[in-house]
ZAMARGU-4260 file (C-alpha; in steps of 0.2 Angstrom, whole numbers, plus 5000, padded with zeros to 4 digits):
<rodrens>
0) 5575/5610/5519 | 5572/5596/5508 | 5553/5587/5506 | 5551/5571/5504 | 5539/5568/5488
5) 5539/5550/5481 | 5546/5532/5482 | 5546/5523/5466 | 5546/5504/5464 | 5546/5495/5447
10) 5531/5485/5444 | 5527/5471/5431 | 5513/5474/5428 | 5501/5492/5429 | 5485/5486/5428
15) 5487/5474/5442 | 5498/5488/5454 | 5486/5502/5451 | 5471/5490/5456 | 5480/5482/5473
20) 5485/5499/5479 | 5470/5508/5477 | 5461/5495/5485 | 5473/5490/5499 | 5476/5509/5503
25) 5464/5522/5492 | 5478/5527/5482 | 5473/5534/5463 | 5483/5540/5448 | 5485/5559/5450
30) 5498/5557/5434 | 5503/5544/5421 | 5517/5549/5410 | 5519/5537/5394 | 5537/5537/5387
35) 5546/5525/5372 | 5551/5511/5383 | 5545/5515/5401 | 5527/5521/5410 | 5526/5531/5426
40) 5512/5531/5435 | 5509/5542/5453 | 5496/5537/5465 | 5492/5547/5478 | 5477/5551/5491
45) 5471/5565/5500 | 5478/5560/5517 | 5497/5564/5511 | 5504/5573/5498 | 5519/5558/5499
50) 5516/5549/5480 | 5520/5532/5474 | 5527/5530/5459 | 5526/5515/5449 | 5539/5511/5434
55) 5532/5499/5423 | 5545/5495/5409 | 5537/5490/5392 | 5543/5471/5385 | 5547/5465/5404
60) 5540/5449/5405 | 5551/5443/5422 | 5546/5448/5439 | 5559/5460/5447 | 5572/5453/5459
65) 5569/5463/5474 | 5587/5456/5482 | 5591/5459/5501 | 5594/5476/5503 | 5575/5484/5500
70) 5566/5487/5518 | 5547/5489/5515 | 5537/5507/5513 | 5525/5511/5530 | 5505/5518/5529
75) 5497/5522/5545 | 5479/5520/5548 | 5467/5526/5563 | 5461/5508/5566 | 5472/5494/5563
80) 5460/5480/5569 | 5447/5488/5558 | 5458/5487/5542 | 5467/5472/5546 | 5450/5466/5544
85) 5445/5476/5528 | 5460/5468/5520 | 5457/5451/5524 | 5440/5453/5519 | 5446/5460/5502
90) 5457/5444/5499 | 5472/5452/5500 | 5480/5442/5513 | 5486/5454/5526 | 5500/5446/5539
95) 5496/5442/5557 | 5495/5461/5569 | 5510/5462/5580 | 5512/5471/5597 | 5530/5477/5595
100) 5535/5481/5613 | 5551/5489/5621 | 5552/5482/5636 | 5533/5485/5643 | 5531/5502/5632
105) 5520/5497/5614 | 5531/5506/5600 | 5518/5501/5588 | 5503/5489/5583 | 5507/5484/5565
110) 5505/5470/5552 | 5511/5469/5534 | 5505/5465/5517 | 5514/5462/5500 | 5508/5468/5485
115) 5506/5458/5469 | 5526/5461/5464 | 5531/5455/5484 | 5534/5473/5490 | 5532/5474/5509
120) 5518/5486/5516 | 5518/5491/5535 | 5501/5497/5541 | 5504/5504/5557 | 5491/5511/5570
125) 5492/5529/5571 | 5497/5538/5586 | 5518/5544/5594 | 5528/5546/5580 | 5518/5537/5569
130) 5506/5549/5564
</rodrens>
């Protein structure tokens, strides 16, 4: 059976990436691998063993296109008010929360936040299949 490992996303800048997500979501390098024309860089935290990797390609001066086909990568937290909150507070601009309803079931609380390259962010409330 196949595990699910990483997600990579191409950054402009590493500096700037390694600093938003570690604040937004407590992720740290656990690995930096310098090549010729490229940098990789995993972040990681003790809630998961899931790891981001960032791409940074040396000599890019232009933001990435992100075009119309990426969707957005999903956190869950045990308290979304509490760091909806947290992010606001950090200046990092979290969007409104939404009660996402079926009907009158809740699927999910949730809001998003982009990082400095305009990738999306879920932060869902933890609980049902979002654990």
């Amino acid at each position: 059976m196949a595990k699910a490992i990483h997600s990579m996303i191409r950054v402009l800048e590493e500096e700037r990436s390694v600093d938003f997500y570690s604040r937004a979501f407590g992720l740290s390098v656990a690995d930096r691998l310098d090549f010729e024309g490229f940098t990789l860089v995993y972040l990681s935290n003790p809630e998961s063993s899931f790891e981001l990797e960032l791409t940074i390609n040396k000599g890019r001066t232009e933001p990435y296109a992100l075009g119309d086909g990426y969707g957005h990568l999903a956190v869950s937290v045990s308290d979304i008010d509490a760091e909806h909150a947290r992010l606001t507070d950090e200046g990092l601009a979290p969007r409104k929360l939404v009660d996402f309803k079926n009907g009158d079931v809740t699927v999910a609380r949730f809001f998003f936040i982009a990082d400095p390259d305009g990738y999306q962010i879920e932060v869902i409330q933890r609980g049902g299949r979002f654990l």
